[in-house]
N, C-alpha and C positions, 0 to 999 in steps of 0.2 A: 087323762094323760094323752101329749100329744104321739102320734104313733107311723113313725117311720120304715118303710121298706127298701134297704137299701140292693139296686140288683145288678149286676154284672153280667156280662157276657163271656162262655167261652167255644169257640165255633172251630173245628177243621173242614175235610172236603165230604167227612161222614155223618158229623152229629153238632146240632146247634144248642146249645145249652143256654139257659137265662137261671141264675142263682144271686140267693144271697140270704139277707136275717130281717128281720121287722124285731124292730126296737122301740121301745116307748123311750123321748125326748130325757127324760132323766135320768136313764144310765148312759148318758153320752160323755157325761165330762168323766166318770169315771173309767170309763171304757177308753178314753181317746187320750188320758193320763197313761193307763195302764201300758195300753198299743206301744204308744209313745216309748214308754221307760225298755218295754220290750224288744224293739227297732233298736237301742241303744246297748242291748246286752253284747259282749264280745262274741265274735266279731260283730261289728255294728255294720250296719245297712241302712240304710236311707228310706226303705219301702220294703214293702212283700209283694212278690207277686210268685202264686203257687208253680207255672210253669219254671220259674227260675229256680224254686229252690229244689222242684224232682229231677231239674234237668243240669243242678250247680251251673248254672249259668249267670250274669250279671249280677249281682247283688252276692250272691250264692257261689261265687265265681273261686277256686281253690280251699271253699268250707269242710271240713270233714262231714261224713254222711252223720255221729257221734253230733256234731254241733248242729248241721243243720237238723235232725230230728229234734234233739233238744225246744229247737226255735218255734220249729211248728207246734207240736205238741204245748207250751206255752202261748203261743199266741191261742189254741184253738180255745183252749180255758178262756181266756178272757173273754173271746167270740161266746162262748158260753153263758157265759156271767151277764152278757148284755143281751141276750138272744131273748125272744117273746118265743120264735119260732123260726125255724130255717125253711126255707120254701125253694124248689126248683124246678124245670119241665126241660126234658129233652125231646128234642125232634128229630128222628132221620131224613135227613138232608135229599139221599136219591129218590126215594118213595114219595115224599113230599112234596118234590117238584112233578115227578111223573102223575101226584093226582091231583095237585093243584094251579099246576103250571098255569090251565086256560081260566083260572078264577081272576079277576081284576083286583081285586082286596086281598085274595089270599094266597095271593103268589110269592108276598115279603112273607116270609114265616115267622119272621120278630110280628109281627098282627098277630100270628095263632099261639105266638109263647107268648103275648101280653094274655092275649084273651086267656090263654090257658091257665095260669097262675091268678088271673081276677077271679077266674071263676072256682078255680080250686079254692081261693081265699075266703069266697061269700059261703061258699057250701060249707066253710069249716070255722068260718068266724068264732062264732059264740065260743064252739069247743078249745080252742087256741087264745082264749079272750081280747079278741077284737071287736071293740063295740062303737069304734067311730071311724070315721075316715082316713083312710091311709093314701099319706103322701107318697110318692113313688120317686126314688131318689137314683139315675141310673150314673154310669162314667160314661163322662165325654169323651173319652180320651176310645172308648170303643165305637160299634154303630151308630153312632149318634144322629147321623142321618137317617137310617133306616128304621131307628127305634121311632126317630118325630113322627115321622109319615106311618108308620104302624099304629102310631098312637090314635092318630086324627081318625082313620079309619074305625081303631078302637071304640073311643066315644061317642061315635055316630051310630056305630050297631049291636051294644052291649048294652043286655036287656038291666030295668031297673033293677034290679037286687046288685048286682054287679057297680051300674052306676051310682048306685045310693055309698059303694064302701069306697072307690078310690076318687082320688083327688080330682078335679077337672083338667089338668094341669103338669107334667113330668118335669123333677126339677134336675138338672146334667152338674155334677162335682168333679172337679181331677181327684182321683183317689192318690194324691199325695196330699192333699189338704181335707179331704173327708175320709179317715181312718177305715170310716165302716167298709166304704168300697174293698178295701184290703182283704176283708174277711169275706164278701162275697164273692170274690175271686177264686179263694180260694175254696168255697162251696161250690162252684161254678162250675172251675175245673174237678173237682173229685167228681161230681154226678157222671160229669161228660166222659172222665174215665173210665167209672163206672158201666154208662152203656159201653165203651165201645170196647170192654170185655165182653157184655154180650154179647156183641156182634162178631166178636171173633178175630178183633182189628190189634187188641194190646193184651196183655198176658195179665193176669191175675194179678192186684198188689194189695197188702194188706194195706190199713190204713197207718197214717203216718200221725195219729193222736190219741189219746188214751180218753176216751168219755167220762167224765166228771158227774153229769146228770143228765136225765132222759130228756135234751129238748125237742117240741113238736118240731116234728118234720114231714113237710108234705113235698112230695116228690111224684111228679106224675111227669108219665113217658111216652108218648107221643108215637107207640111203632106202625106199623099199615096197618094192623086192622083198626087201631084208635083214628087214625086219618081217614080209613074210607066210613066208617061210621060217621067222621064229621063232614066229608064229601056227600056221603047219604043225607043226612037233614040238612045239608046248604040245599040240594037238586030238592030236599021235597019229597024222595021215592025211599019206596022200602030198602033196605041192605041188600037181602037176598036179589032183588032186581037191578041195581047197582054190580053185584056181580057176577051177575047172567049178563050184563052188558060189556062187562072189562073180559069177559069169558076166565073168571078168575075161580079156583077151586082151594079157596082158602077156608079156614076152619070157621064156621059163623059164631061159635063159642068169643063173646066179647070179653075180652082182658079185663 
């Protein structure tokens, strides 16, 4: 079966997020009927995009909060129904510049959430059953530049196991005409909310959809101590001397 990852971006000035679903090729027409019919229920909307409907804004724009949870909560089913597995990575955005700034590759942070999600992907393949190559489908309509130039960097320094699962290649969709983007948006943004209650940035919210079934979900989080661990094996030198060098007295316990 052919096997797609459709990913989305959701970024403010704290947290970069990349999310979305890996679908196998033959639940797309059922999935993009469903969507479809879904976008059509009263009031009708034209698209989903999750900041619109937490923020009733655009699409979303004089909805009752009654209808718009209804909305989501169906659309999430369907996202469900087509899901192999839901994948995402957040980055802290200040920390990240502060220890990546002077790397030449790793200063786009879209390079460390590609890498980071390839590499989540290969470690957990088999378990999530992915057993060939995944095409990697993002929206144009977000960094599309910053994702190309991540990408290139990608392919060039991403060890074979990694190389062997994804595509050579990233294919750009408007998520008004590729449905799945829809749903990765709205993965995208929840994660990104998610950190930045623990950061202490947005208040606690429960979630706006009822679980249906346990789909895999890999989610990895990117906070300083996961970054200077990966600052550590880019220099080559142990942790511990890495942070005898930043004069930093952080906990050495890796997350």
């Amino acid at each position: 079966m052919a096997l797609q990852a459709f990913i989305d971006d959701s970024i403010d000035e704290h947290v970069l997020t990349l999310g979305g679903l890996i679908s196998p090729s033959e639940r797309s027409e059922v999935f993009v009927r469903e969507w479809g019919n879904a976008l059509l229920m009263r009031p009708k909307i034209r698209w989903f995009k999750m900041s619109e409907a937490m923020g009733f804004g655009g699409e979303f724009d004089g909805m009752s909060c009654e209808r718009r949870d209804e909305r989501i909560k169906v659309l999430y089913r369907i996202a469900e129904d087509a899901a192999l597995a839901f994948v995402a990575i957040s980055i802290e955005l200040k920390p990240y510049d502060e220890i990546f700034g002077g790397f030449q590759y790793l200063k786009n942070p879209y390079y460390s959430a590609i890498f980071g999600i390839a590499e989540r992907l290969a470690a957990t393949a088999s378990e999530i059953g992915v057993h060939e190559k995944l095409t990697l489908v993002f929206d144009q309509r977000g960094e599309s530049r910053r994702i190309s130039d991540a990408w290139t960097q990608f392919k060039s320094l991403a060890p074979p196991n990694v190389q062997s699962l994804i595509s050579d290649a990233p294919t750009f969709r408007d998520d008004t005409e590729c449905l799945q983007l829809q749903t990765s948006d709205m993965i995208a943004w929840w994660v990104r909310r998610k950190k930045l209650e623990q950061l202490g940035v947005s208040e606690r919210m429960r979630p706006p959809w009822n679980k249906a079934r346990d789909v895999p979900t890999l989610v990895f989080d990117w906070s300083e101590m996961n970054l200077l661990w990966s600052q550590a094996r880019a220099l080559g030198i142990p942790l511990p001397v890495l942070l005898k060098l930043r004069g930093s007295y952080i906990s050495l316990n890796r997350p």
